[in-house]
C-alpha positions in Angstrom: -51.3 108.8 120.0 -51.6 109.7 124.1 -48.6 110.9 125.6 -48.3 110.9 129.5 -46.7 113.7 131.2 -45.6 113.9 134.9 -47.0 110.6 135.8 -45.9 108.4 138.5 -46.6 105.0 137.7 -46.4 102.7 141.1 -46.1 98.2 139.9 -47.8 95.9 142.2 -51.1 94.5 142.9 -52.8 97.4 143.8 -51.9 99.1 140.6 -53.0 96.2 138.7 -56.0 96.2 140.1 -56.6 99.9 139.4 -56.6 99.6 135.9 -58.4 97.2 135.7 -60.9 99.5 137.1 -60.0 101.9 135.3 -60.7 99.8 132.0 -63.9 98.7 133.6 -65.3 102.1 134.0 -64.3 103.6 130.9 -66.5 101.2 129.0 -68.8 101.3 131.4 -69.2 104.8 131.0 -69.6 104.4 126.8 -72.2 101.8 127.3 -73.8 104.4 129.5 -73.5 107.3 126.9 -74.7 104.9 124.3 -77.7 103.9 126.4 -78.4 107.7 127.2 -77.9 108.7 123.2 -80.1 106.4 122.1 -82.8 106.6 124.2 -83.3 110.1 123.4 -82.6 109.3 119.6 -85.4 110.8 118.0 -85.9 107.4 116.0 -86.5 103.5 116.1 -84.3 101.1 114.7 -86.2 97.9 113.1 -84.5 95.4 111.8 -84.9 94.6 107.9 -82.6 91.8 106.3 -82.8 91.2 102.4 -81.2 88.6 100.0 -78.8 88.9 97.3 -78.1 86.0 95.5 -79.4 83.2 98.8 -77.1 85.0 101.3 -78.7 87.3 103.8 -78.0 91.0 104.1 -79.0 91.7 107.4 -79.4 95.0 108.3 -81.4 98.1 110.2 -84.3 100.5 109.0 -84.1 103.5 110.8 -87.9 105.2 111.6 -88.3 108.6 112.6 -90.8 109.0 115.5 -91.9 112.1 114.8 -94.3 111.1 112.0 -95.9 107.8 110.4 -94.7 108.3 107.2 -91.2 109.3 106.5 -90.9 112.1 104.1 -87.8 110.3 102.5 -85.5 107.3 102.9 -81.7 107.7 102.4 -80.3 104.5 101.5 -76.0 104.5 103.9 -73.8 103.1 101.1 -70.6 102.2 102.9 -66.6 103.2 101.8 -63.5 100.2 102.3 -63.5 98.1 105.0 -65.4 95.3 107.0 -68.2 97.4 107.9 -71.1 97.1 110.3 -74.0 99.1 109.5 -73.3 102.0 111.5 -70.0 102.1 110.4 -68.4 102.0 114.0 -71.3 104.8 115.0 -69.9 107.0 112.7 -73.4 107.1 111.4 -75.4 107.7 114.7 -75.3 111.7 114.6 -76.6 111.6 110.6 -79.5 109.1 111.6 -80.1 111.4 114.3 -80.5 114.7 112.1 -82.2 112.6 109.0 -84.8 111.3 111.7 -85.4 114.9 113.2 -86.2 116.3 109.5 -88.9 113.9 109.3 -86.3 111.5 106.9 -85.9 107.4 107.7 -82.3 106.0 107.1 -81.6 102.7 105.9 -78.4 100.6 106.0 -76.9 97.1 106.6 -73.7 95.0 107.5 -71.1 94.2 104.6 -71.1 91.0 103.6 -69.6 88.4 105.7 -70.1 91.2 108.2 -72.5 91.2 111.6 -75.4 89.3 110.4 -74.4 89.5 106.9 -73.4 86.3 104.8 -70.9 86.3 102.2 -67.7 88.2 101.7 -67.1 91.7 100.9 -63.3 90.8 99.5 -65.3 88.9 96.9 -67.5 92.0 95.2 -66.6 94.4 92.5 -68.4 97.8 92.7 -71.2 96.7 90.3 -72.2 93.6 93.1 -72.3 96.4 95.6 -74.7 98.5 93.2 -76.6 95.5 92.8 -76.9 95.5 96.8 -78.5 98.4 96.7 -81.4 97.8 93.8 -82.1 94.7 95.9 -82.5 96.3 99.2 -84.6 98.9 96.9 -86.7 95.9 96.0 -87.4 95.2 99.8 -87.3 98.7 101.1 -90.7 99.2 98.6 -92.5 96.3 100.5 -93.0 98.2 103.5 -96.0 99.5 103.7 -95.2 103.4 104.7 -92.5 103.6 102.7 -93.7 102.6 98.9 -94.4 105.6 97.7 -91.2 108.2 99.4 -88.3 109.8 97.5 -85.2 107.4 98.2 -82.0 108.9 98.0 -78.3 107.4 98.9 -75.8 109.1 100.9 -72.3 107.2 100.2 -68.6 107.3 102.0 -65.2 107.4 100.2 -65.3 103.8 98.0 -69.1 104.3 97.5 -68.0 106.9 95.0 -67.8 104.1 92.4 -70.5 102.1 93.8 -73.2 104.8 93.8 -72.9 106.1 89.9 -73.5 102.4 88.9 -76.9 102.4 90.9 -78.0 105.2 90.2 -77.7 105.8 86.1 -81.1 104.3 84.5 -82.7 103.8 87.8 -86.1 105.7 88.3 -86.3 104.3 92.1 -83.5 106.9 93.2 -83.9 110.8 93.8 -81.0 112.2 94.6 -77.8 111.4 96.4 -75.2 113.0 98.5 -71.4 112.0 97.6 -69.1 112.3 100.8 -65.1 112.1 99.8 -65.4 110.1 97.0 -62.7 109.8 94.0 -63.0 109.5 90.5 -60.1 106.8 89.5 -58.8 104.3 91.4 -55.3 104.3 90.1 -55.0 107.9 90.6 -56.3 107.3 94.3 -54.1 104.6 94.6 -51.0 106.8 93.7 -52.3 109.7 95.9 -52.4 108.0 99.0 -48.8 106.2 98.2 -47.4 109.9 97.9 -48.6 110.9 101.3 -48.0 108.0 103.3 -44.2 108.9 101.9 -44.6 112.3 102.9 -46.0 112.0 106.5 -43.1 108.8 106.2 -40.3 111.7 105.6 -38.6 109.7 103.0 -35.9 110.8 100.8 -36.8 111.8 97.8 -34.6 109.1 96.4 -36.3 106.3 98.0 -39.7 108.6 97.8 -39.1 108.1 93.7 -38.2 104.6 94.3 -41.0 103.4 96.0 -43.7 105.4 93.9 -42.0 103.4 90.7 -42.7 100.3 92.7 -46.0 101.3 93.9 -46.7 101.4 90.0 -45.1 98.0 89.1 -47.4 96.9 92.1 -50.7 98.4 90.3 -49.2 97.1 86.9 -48.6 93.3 88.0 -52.5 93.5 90.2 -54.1 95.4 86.5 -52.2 92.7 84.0 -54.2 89.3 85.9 -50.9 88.3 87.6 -51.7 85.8 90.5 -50.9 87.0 94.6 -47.6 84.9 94.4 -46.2 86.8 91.7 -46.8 89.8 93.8 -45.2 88.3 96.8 -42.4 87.5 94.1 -41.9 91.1 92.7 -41.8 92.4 96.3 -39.8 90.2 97.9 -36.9 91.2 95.2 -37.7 95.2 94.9 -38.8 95.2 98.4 -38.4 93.3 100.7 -39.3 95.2 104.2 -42.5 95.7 102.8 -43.4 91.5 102.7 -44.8 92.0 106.4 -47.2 94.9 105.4 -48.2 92.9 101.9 -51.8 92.2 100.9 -53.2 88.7 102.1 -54.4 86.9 99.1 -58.0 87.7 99.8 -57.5 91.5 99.7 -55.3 91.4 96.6 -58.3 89.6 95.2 -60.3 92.0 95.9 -58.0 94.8 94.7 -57.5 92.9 91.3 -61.6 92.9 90.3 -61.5 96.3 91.3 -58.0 98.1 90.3 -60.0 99.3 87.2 -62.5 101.2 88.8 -63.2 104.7 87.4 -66.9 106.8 87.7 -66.3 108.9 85.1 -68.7 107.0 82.4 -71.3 106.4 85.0 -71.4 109.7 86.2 -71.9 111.3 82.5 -75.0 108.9 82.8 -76.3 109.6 86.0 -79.7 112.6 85.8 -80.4 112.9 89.4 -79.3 115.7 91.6 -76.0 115.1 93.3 -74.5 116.9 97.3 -70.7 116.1 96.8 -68.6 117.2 99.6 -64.8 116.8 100.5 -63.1 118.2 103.9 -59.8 120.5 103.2 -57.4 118.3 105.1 -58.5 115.3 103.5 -55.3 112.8 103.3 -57.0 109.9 101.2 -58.4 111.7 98.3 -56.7 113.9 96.1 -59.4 116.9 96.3 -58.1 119.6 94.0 -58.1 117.1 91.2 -61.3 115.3 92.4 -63.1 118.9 92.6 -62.2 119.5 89.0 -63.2 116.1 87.6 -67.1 116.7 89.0 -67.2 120.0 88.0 -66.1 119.1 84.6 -68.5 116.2 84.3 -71.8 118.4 85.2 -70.5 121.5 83.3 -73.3 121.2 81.4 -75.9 120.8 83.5 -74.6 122.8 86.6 -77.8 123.1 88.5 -77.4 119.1 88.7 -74.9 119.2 91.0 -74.0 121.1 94.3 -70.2 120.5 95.3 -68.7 122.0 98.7 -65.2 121.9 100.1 -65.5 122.1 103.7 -62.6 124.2 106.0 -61.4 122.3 109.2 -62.7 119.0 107.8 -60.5 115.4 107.8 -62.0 112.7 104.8 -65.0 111.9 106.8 -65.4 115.2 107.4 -65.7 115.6 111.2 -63.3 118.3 112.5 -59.9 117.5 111.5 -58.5 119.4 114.7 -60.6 117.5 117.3 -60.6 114.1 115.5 -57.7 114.1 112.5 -55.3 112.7 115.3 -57.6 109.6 115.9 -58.8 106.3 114.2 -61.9 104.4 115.1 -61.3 103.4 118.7 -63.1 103.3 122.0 -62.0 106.7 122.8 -63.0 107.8 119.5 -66.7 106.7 119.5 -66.9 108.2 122.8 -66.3 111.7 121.6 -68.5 111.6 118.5 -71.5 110.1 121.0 -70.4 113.2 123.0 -70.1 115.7 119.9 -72.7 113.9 118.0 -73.6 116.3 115.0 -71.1 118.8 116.1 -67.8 116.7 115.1 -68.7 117.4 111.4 -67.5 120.2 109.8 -69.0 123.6 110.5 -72.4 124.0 108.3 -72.0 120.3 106.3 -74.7 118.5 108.2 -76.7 121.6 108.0 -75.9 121.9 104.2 -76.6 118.1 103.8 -80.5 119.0 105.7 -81.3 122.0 103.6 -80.1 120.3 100.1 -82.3 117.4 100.8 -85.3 119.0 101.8 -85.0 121.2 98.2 -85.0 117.9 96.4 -88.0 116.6 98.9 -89.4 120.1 98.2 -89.3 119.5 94.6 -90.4 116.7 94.3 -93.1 117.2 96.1 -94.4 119.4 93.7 -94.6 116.8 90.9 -97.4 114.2 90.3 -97.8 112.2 93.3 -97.3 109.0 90.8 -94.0 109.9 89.3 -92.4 109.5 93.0 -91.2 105.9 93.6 -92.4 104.9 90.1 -91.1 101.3 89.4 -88.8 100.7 86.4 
């Protein structure tokens, strides 16, 4: 990833001892930005846990300090992954903005995550839409917020979390879909082919691998146990034992393989922000575009859809973070950039869409907002 040019590098103690220093400092210097970012945050961060089925969801209710009572609540539904609930501060800049607009954020650690019990690898997408109507449930009990709009603003995998929660539910607004696919299969075979392109394969072995990557899905879709798929792999493939599933994550793959939004999208009557960055290398976006656009066709003005230029799958500026993954160094240029490492005009776009909704809203009996089901 870093490549060091013209160095001299001198061994001995007083190197050692240098980085060391070095090391020390550098995250020094991020707890320092962190200290300096959030003190100036234009929020306050309580904590709010809530149950699901005896285990704790623990998680944090972000307050805007500009006003008493929040004009909205947007509910951070996460994508894949062991996630915290700021998704390794990936969300920081977005609370920011939310909580300047007048706008309180809510959102909590994955199960068996943080303060979270449970397991994450154990959920299928309708658990995780279940999640949500529960922390709903406890989001209404606070006093200033019983009666505001609540939307959901969901990453990547929350595409077939969000459609789930959100069809026959008259507790949610409106939500805002960030790179999220349609099919899981189709995603599944998407990412294969680009891994083997950035990979350079022949297109021998490209072909050979994609008819394996299919066996794979077929063997995870037909019930087959984890050992059969260390079986099948160790036969058509063997280099690829180190880099197999663990049991746990095939699990997880196998209650989920099937996913697809399409029905729950056709059901879903609440305005909908989808957005997808140009140089996105998970999601297929061409094909994902077209999906959406066919679903709402007849109802356009339900959904606005965006592609944004210069824009990576979670849509910060592909040329000043494509080349990195979460990492120190990486969290210390988004504190830097904060609201600036998105794309050019989606945070913006993200602002003026939900304030329309608010807007509208608004305008309606005061009684019909936050009605319970």
């Amino acid at each position: 990833m870093f490549q060091e040019n013209n160095v001299t590098h001198v061994d001995g103690p007083a190197s050692k001892m240098y980085g060391r220093w070095s090391l020390f400092l550098g995250g020094a210097g991020l707890i320092l930005v962190l200290i300096l970012m959030l003190d100036s945050a234009p929020y306050k961060n309580e904590d709010l846990d809530f149950n699901v089925n005896n285990t704790v969801r623990s998680g944090s209710l972000i307050l805007p300090t500009n006003t008493q009572s929040p004009r909205a609540l947007m509910i951070f539904v996460h994508g894949d992954g062991a996630m915290g609930r700021s998704a390794f501060g990936y969300y920081y800049p977005l609370w920011q903005r939310l909580a300047k607009q007048g706008i309180a954020s809510y959102s909590w650690d994955k199960a068996g995550v943080g303060g979270s019990g449970g397991n994450w690898l154990e959920q299928n997408m309708q658990n995780r839409a279940d999640e949500i109507h529960q922390a709903v449930a406890k989001l209404r009990k606070v006093p200033h917020l019983a009666g505001v709009p609540i939307g959901l603003i969901g990453f990547s995998q929350a595409g077939w979390v969000m459609p789930k929660a959100l069809k026959n539910s008259s507790q949610l607004s409106f939500a805002v879909f960030v790179s999220t696919p349609i099919n899981w299969l189709k995603q599944s075979a998407f990412l294969t082919q680009t891994r083997l392109q950035k990979e350079g394969v022949t297109t021998r072995e490209k072909n050979q691998q994609l008819a394996q990557a299919r066996q794979v899905s077929q063997l995870i879709s037909q019930g087959d146990d984890h050992n059969a798929y260390i079986e099948f792999l160790s036969t058509a493939h063997p280099d690829g034992i180190e880099s197999a599933m663990s049991p746990e994550r095939y699990g997880f793959v196998q209650k989920n393989i099937g996913a697809d939004a399409l029905e729950d999208l056709q059901s879903v009557k609440q305005p909908l922000f989808v957005a997808f960055g140009n140089h996105d290398s998970n999601v297929n976006v061409a094909d994902n575009v077209t999906q959406y656009q066919q679903i709402f066709a007849s109802n356009e003005t339900q959904l606005k859809l965006k592609v944004y230029k210069n824009a990576n799958h979670t849509l910060l500026k592909n040329s000043e973070f494509g080349h990195l993954s979460p990492s120190l160094w990486w969290l210390i240029k988004l504190s830097l950039w904060e609201e600036d490492g998105f794309s050019e005009q989606f945070v913006d776009d993200v602002m003026l869409w939900l304030n329309s909704q608010i807007q509208q809203l608004a305008l309606k009996k005061p009684e019909s907002i936050g009605a319970h089901e």
